[in-house]
LOFI-236529 format. One record per residue (C-alpha): residue in three letters; x, y, z. Coordinates in steps of 0.25 Angstrom, whole numbers, plus 5000, padded with zeros to 4 digits. Example, Ala and Ser with C-alpha at 12.3 -4.5 7.8 and 13.67 -1.06 7.14 Angstrom:
2
ALA504949825031/SER505549965029/
//
This chain:
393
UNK500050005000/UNK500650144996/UNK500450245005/UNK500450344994/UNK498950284991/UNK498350355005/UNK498650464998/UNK497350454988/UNK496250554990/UNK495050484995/UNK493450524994/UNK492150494998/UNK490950524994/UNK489750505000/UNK488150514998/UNK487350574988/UNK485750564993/UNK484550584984/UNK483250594993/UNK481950614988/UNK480750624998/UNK479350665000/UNK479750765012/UNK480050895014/UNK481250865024/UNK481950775013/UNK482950895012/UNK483050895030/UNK483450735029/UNK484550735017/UNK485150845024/UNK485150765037/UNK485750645027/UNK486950725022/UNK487150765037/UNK487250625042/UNK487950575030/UNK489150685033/UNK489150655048/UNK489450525045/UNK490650535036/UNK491250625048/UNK491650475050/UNK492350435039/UNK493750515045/UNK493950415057/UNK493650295048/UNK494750335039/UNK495850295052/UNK495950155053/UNK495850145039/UNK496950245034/UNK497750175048/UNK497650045042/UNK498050075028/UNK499350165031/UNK499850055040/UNK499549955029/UNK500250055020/UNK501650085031/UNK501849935033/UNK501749915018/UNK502850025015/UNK503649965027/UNK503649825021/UNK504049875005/UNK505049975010/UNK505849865018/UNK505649765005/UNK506049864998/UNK507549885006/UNK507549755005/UNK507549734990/UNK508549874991/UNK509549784999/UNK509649664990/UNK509849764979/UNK511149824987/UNK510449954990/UNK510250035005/UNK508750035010/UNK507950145012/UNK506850155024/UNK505750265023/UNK504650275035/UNK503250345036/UNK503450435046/UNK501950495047/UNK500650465039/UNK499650585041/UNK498350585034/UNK497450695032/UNK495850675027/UNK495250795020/UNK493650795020/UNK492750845010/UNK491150855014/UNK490050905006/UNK488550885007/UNK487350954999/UNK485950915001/UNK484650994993/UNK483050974994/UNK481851004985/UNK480450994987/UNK479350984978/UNK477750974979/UNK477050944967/UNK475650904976/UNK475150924988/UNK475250764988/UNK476450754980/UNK477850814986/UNK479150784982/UNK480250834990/UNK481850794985/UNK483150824994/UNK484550804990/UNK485850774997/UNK487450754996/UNK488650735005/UNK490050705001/UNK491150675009/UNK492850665002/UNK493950635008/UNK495550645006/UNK496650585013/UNK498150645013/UNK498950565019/UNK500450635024/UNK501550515023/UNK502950555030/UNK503950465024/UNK505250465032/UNK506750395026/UNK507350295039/UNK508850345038/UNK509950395045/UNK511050355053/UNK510150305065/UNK509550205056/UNK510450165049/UNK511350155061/UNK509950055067/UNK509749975053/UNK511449935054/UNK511349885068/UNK511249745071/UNK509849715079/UNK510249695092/UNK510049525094/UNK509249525107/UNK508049605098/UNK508049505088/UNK507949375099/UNK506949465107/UNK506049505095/UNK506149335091/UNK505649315104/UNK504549415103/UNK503949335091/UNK504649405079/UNK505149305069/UNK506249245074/UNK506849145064/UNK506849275053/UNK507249355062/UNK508649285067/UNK508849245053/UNK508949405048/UNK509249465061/UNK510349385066/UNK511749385060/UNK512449295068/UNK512349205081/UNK513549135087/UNK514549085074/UNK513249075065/UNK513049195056/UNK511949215048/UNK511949245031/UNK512549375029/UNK511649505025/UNK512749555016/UNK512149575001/UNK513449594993/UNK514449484995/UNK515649475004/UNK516849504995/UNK518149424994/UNK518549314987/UNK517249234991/UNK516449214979/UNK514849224981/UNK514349094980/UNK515249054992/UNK514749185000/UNK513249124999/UNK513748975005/UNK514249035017/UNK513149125019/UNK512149025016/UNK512948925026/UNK512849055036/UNK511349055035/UNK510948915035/UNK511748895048/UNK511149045055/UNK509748985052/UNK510148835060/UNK510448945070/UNK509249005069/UNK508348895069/UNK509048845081/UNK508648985087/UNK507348975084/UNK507048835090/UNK507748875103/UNK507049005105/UNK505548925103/UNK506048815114/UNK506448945122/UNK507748885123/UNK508649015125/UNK508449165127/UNK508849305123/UNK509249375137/UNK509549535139/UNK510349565150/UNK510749695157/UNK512249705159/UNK512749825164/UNK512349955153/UNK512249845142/UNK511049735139/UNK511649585135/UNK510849485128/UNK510949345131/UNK510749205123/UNK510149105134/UNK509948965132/UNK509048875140/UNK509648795151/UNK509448645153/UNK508548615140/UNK508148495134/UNK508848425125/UNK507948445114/UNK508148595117/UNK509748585120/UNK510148515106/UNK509548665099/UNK510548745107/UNK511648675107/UNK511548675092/UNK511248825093/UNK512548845100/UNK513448755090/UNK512848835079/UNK513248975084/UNK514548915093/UNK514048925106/UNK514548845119/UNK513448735122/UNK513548765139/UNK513348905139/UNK511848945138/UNK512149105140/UNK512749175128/UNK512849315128/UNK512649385114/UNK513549465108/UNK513749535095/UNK515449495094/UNK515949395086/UNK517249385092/UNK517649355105/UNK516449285109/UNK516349225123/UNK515749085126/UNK514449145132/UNK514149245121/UNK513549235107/UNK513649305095/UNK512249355089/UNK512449465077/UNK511049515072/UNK510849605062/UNK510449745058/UNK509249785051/UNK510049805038/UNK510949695040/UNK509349605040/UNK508949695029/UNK510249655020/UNK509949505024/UNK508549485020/UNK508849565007/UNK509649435002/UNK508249375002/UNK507849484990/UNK507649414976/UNK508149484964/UNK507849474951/UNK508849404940/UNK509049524930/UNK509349604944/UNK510749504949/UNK511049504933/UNK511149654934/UNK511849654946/UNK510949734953/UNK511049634965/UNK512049524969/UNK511649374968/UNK511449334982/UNK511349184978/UNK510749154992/UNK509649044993/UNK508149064994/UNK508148935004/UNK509148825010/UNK508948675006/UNK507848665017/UNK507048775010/UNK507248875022/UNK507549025017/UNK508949065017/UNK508449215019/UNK507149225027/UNK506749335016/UNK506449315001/UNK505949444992/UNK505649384979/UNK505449494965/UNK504649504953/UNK504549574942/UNK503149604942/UNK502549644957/UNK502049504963/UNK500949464971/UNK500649404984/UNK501849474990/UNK502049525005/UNK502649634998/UNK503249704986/UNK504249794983/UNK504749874969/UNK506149864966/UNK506749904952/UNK506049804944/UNK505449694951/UNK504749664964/UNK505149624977/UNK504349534986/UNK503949444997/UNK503149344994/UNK501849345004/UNK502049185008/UNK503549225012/UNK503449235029/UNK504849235031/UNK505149355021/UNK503949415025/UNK504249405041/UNK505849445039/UNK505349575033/UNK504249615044/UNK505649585054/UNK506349675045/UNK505349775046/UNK505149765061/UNK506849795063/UNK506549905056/UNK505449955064/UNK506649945076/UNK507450025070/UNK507050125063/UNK507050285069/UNK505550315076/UNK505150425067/UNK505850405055/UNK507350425051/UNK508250545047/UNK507850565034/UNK507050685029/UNK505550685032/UNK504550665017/UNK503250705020/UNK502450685008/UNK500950735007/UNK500150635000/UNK498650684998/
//
């Protein structure tokens, strides 16, 4: 939905009455009709709230959800996003009543009188919505969309019912040894051709998701927590395992703990950011920025052939899926040249379209986490860019 279709002149019209009657007071009682009639539409303003509420909202989360497919599809083509936020939405409705009403009376007999009476009300409306659009720059943002998310709001917000396998596969960079595919788009130079590049980072990614999974289950059985703990001017997070579990639940964390290189008789880890000199009751969690998960689902954007012949884009050459069928990127934009159907959204770019299919859940749940971080971060009020007011009646 465009906002820019608010911005439509709208008009009602209303009742136009012929009366014809055998009574002198014909003209008293279409005068009392055009009255009524008029009281009523005094109405029609407050009616017009949780219509207009409903469509702007429809509208904003619409925008919201193109512009970050848009950044998206901008990554993939090596090119910086660009974020714009309504700021204000200020609506102004311009009435226009009229009424006219006539009588005439005729007596052609003393038994045989006709009497007529006349009346006409009107009642148009305009709507000029006033859009405040605002550009999210600036060095405070920027500074918020390269800082790596800290990792106890990614285990807390898990906990809390967000989605967790898609959120530890984007958010998380690294945990213990095991690291997870990189988010770089241009290949790392040196002597390493690019097809070897790709093993690696496959390799990378299907170990990072055993980890995962191995997450998951022990976070269902409750089998270790996420602790905060004051320490002097500073907070310290903590990675708890259950004591004295079952053996069904033990052969999962030990496994966990092989993975990632953990000691199997320590139960406390405290987490840290290092990667060198790591003690034997710490470990090592990395998560990402906002830009750095942006940059990462981007490798799940599509492009057209005639596009990698140009070399508009690099050939990624990652796999949609592994041998088990399981996605390799828990995000998938496909295009087409002409604008598809049945799509969770769509977006423009050059020549061809960009979308999410509406059956994809995964694609369609890692954006919604996108947009929520960025919701986090960005500035209450806008950024520091100039303010563009534009009057759209």
């Amino acid at each position: 939905m465009n906002l820019s279709a608010f911005s439509q002149s709208k008009a009602i019209s209303y009742l136009r009455i012929r009366l014809v009657m055998k009574t002198k007071a014909a003209s008293v009682i279409a005068l009392f009709l055009v009255v009524f009639f008029l009281a009523g539409c005094s109405a029609v303003g407050p009616r017009h709230v949780p219509q207009d509420q409903f469509r702007y909202n429809e509208a904003l989360a619409e925008s919201i959800t193109h512009q970050t497919l848009l950044n998206l599809v901008r990554i993939r083509y090596l090119e910086e996003p660009v974020f714009l936020s309504v700021s204000s939405i200020l609506t102004q409705y311009v009435y226009n009543v009229g009424a006219s009403a006539g009588a005439a009376f005729l007596w052609d007999n003393v038994a045989n009188d006709t009497s007529s009476a006349s009346a006409g009300a009107n009642l148009g409306y305009e709507e000029r919505p006033t859009i405040t659009y605002i550009p999210i720059e600036g060095r405070d943002f920027a500074q918020r969309m390269l800082v790596p998310i800290p990792a106890e709001t990614i285990f807390a917000a898990a906990q809390q019912g967000w989605s967790v396998d898609i959120m530890l596969r984007i958010g998380i960079h690294r945990i213990g040894k095991v690291e997870n595919m990189g988010f770089e788009t241009i290949p790392a130079p040196g002597p390493t051709d690019l097809s070897e590049q790709l093993d690696r980072e496959v390799d990378k990614l299907k170990k990072f998701q055993r980890v995962i999974h191995l997450l998951i289950l022990l976070a269902d059985i409750e089998a270790f927590e996420v602790r905060i703990v004051d320490q002097k001017d500073a907070k310290s997070a903590y990675l708890l395992f259950e004591k004295n579990v079952p053996e069904a639940t033990q052969s999962p964390i030990n496994e966990f703990k092989t993975i990632i290189g953990l000691p199997l008789h320590i139960n406390t880890f405290k987490i840290t950011e290092r990667l060198t000199d790591i003690k034997e009751d710490e470990i090592a969690i990395q998560t990402r920025s906002l830009s750095a998960m942006m940059n990462f689902l981007a490798k799940g954007v599509q492009v057209p052939p005639g596009h990698l012949a140009e070399g508009r884009v690099i050939d990624l050459q990652i796999p949609t899926s592994d041998k088990n069928g399981k996605t390799m990127i828990p995000f998938h934009m496909a295009f087409s040249k002409q604008q598809p159907k049945n799509t969770f959204a769509a977006v423009r770019y050059l020549d061809h379209w960009f979308y999410i299919d509406n059956r994809d859940i995964d694609s369609k749940r890692a954006l919604s986490l996108i947009i929520a971080f960025f919701r986090l971060l960005a500035p209450t009020g806008g950024g520091a860019g100039p303010v563009l007011t534009l009057p759209s009646g």
